[in-house]
C-alpha positions as CSV (number, residue, x, y, z in Angstrom):
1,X,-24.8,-6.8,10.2
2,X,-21.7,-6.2,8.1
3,X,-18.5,-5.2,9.6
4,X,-16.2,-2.1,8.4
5,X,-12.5,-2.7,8.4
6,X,-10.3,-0.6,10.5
7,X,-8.2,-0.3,7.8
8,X,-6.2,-2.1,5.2
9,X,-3.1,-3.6,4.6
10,X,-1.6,-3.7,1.6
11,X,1.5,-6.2,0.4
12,X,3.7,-5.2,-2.5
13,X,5.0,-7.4,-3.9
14,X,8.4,-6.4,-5.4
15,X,10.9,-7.6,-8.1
16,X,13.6,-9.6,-6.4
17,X,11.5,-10.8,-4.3
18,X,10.7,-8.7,-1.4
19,X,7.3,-8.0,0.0
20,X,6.2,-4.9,1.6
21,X,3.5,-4.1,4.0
22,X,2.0,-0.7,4.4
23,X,-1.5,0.2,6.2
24,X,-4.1,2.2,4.8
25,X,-7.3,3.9,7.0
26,X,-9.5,3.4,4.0
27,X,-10.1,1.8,0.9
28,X,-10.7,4.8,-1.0
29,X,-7.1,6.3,0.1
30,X,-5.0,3.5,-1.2
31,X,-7.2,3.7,-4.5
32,X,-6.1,7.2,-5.0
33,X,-2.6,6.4,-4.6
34,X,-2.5,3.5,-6.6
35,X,-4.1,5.8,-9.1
36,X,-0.8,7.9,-9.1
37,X,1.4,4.4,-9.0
38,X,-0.4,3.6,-12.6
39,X,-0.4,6.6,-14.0
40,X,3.4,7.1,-13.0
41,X,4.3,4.0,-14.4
42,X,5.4,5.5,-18.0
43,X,7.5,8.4,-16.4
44,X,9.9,5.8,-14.9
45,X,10.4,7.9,-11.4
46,X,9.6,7.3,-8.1
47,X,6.7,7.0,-5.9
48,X,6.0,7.4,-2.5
49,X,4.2,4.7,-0.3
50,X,3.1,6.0,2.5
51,X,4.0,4.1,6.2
52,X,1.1,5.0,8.0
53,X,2.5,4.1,11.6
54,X,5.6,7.3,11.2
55,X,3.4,10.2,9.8
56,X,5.6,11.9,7.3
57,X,7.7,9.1,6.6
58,X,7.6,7.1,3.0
59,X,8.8,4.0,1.1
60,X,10.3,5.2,-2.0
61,X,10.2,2.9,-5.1
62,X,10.1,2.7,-9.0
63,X,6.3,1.8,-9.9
64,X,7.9,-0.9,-12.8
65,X,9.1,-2.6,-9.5
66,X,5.5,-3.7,-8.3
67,X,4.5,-7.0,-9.9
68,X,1.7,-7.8,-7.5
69,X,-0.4,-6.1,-4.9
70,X,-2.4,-7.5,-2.3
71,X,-5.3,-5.4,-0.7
72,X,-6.5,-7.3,2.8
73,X,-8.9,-5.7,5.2
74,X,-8.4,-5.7,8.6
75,X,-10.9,-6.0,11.4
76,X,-9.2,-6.7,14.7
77,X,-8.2,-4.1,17.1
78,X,-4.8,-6.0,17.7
79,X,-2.1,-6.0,15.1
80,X,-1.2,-9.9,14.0
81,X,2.4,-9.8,13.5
């Protein structure tokens, strides 16, 4: 029997250095918005990352400043820190 994430956290890697980690409920979600990341890329504005723990409230960067992105499933009911 396969188990089903609770949801997903994904690191982003940024230029400079810093590394980001923002949750996602499901796959699919996080596939839609890095949809809009891509296809945003060209315009040179801003996206919003969504921090699922504050409802409402977003990271805001430039989607040139993701060079790497790291999807990781999560399956415990207790947060590793």
């Amino acid at each position: 029997m396969s188990r089903t994430p609770r949801r997903y956290a994904v690191h982003l890697h940024l230029v400079g250095g810093q590394t980001e980690r923002v949750f996602f409920p499901k796959l699919e979600l996080f596939q839609e918005w890095y949809q809009g990341v891509v296809n945003a890329e060209g315009q040179g504005g801003f996206v919003n990352v969504p921090i699922s723990d504050l409802e409402g409230e977003y990271l805001v960067v430039r989607p040139e400043a993701v060079i790497g992105v790291r999807v990781e499933p999560q399956f415990s009911s207790v947060d590793d820190a």
